[in-house]
N, C-alpha and C positions, 0 to 999 in steps of 0.2 A: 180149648185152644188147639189148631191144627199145628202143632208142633213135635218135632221129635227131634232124637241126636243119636250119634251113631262115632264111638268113640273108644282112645288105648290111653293110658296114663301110665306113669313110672308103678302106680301100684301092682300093675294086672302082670305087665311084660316085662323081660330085658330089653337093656339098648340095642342090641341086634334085632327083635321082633320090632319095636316099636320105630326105629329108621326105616326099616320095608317096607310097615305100614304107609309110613308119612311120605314115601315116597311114592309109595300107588296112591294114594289119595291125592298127592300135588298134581300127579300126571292126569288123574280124571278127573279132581275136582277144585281143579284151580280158579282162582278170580275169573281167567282170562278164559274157562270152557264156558260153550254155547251148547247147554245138557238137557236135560230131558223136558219136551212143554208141559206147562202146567204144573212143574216140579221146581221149588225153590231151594236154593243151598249157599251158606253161609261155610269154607273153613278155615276154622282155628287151629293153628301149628305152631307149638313153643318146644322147649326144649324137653319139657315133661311129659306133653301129652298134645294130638293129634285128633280131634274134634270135627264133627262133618252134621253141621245144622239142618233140618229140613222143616219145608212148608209146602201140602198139597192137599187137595179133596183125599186124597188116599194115603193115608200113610204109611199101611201095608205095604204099598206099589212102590213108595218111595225106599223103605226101604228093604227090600228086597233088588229094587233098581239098585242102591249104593254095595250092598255084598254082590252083587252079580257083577259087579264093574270092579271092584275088589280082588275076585276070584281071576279074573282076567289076566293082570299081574302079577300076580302072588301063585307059589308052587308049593305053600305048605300049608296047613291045616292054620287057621286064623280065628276064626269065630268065637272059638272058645274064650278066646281074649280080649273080645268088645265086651261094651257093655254098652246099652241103648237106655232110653228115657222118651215116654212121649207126655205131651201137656204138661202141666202142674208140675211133674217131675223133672221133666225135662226146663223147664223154667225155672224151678228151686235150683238143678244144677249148676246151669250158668249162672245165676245168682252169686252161689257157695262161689265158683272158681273164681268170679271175678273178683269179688271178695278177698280171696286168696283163701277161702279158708278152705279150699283142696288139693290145695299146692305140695310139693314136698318140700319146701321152705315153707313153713309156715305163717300166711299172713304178709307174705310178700306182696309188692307192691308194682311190678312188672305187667301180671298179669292184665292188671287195668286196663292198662296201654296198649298192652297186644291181642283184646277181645274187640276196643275199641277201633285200631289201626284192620281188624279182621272185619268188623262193620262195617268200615270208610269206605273199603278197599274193595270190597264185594258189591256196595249199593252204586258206587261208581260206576263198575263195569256190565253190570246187571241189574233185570229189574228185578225186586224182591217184595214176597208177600206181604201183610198188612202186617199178619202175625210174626213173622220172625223182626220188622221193624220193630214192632214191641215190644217181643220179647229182648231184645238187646239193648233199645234204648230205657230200658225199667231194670235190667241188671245189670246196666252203668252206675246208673241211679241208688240202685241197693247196693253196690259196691262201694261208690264214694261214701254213702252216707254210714257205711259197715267202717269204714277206716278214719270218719269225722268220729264217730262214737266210743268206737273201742282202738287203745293202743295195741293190737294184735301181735305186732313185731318188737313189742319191747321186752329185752332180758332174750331173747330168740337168737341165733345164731345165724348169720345171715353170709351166701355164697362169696361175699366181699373178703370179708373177713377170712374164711375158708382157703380163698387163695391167696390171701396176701400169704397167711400163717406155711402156707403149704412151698412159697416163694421161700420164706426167711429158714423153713429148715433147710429146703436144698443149699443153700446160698451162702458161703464163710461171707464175703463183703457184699453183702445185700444191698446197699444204698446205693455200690455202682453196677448193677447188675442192669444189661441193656434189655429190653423190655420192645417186645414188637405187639401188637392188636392189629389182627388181623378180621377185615368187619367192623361195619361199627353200629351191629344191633346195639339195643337198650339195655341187653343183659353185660353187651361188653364196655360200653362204655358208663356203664353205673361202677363197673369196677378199672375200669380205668380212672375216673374222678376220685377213687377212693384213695389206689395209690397214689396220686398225685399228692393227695390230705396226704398222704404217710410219708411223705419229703423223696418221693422216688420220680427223680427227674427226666433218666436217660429213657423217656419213651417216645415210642414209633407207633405209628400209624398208619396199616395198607389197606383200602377200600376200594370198589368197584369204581364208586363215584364219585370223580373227584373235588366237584363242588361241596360235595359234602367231607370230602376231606379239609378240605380247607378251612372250612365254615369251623368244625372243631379243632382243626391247629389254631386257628385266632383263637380261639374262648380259651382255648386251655394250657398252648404254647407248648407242643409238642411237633416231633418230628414226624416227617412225612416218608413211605417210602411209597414210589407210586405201583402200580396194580399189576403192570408189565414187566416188574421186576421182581415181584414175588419169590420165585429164586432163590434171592438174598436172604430168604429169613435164616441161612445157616450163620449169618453174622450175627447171630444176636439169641444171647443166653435164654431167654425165655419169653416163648411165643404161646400168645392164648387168642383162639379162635374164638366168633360166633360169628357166623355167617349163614344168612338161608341159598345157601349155594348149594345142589343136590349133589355135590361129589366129594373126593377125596381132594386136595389140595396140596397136601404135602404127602407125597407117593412113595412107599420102599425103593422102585423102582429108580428114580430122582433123588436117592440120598446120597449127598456127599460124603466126605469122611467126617464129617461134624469136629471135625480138631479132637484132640485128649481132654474139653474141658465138657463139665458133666452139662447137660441143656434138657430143660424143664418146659414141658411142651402143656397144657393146658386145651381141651377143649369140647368148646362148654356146645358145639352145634347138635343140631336135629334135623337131619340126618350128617354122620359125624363129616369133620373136615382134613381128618388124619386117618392116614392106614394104619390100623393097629398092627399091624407086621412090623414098623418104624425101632418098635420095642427091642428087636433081636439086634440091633447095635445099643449096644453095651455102656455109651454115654449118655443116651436120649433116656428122660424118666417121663414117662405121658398118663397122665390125668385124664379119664371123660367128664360128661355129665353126671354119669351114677357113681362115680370114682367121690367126686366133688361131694356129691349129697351123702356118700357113707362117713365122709370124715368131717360133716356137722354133728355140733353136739346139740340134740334134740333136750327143750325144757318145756315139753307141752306138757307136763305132768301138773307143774307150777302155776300154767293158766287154764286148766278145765273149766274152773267158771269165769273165767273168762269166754273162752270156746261156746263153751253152752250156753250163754248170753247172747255171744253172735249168734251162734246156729239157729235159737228160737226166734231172733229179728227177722234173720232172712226168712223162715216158715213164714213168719204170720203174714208179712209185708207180700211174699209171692200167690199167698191163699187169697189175701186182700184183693190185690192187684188184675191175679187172673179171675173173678169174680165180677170186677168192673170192666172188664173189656167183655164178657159173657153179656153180661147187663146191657150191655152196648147193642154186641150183636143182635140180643134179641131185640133190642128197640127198634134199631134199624131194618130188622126182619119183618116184623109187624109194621112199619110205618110203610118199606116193600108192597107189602098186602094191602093194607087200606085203600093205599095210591091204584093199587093194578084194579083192587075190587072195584073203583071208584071212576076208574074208566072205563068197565065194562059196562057199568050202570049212566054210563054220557050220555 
């Protein structure tokens, strides 16, 4: 299979390497670029890890194109920090992740959604080789069928949880504690539903768009604050971000006095959506990504064989898999020849 990947994950990097990254890669290889002919590219951008899919007669060419368009943006030494995959490999991988079982939550269930929403999004706006089409719609495939089979995320400690727990320490009266979400990716609104389950009423909602603001105030009866006010999230005790917006959002620059009372800032973006300077006023407590993921308590010890149940599914199913598309090509290569032999002999 003409496939490869070119990719940073919470394993390799910090959240500072791995925002730089995601942010040269949105800038050169977003849905919406018109890149190099003959060269296909799929990317995948979550809050863990930052993935750049390819399909071309040359894969070499391809990627050497994606570090060279990389080095363009970037001022620091990088490389060391990918890590690539081509064929087979590169197809196991997507597999595992969608899976979730390369997640730093392990066996999460997000990921599904945002490798598939990264298909949608990319075939829409571009035309894409045969092989990255199959490669993605067979690690749909092997992901749903990884989370029909095995309860991965059970007995797990899952980011929901993480924040609520991290909400109720800061918090003497938790229950009226105003609550803003700012974004309403899937990772914010999986925990926004969660506190809702946990009796935490006073929440807000600020999003780009606002049809889709509304859309989740009806389902779930929460307040709205709209996009051009933004601003105001100093009224409100704890604010948690996901947004795929490339910047800062709430700025040192732009800080008010935040009042005497203590505010719990959460945020869970890639590339972040808070200045981490915000910290040096002495009420504000701020949370990232990798803040969040150090203070899960990990029980993968518990599910190894579990783990290695899945891991050997995905193997076999991607050996299978990529085998039967080979099988393919070559029929279709031979049937090629007969046909061309078959009119030279007309």
């Amino acid at each position: 299979m003409r496939v490869g990947v070119i990719g940073i994950n919470h394993k390799l990097a910090n959240l500072h390497v791995r925002e730089a990254l995601a942010k040269a890669f949105q800038k050169r290889f977003g849905t919406e670029k018109v890149l190099h002919p003959g060269h296909h590219f799929i990317l995948l951008l979550t809050c863990n890890r930052t993935e750049i899919y390819f399909s071309s007669h040359n894969l070499t060419e391809s990627h050497a194109f994606i570090i060279e368009n990389l080095r363009k943006e970037l001022s620091f030494e990088f490389e060391q920090k990918l890590y690539s995959f081509f064929s087979w490999d590169c197809f196991f991988h997507l597999a595992k992740v969608t899976a979730g079982l390369d997640s730093a939550l392990f066996g999460e269930s997000e990921i599904q959604g945002q490798v598939k929403s990264a298909y949608i999004n990319n075939s829409l706006n571009k035309p894409l080789a045969k092989e990255l089409h199959f490669l993605f719609q067979k690690s749909l495939k092997i992901g749903k069928e990884i989370r029909t089979r095995f309860t991965l995320s059970k007995g797990l400690s899952d980011l929901e949880h993480a924040v609520f727990n991290t909400g109720k320490k800061i918090f003497n009266d938790f229950e009226k504690t105003k609550i803003l979400f700012i974004g309403a990716s899937e990772i914010n609104l999986k925990v926004l539903s969660f506190l809702k389950k946990q009796l935490l009423s006073n929440i807000t909602l600020c999003n780009r768009t606002r049809e889709r603001t509304l859309e989740i105030q009806n389902k779930l009866g929460i307040s709205e604050l709209l996009w051009e006010n933004l601003d105001q999230w100093e009224q409100f005790d704890w604010v948690i971000l996901g947004t795929k917006f490339p910047g800062y959002l709430i700025k040192k620059e732009t800080l008010g006095f935040c009042d005497k009372e203590q505010k719990l800032i959460i945020d869970l973006s890639v590339p972040r959506n808070v200045d981490p300077e915000i910290v040096k006023n002495t009420n504000i407590c701020l949370y990232n990504i990798d803040d969040m993921h150090r203070l899960l308590i990990s029980r993968k010890r518990e599910n190894l064989f579990l783990i290695k149940s899945a891991l050997e599914h995905v193997h076999c199913e991607t050996k299978k898999l990529c085998k039967l598309f080979l099988k393919k090509e070559n029929n279709l290569n031979q049937e090629s020849f007969h046909e061309s032999k078959e009119m030279c002999f007309a």
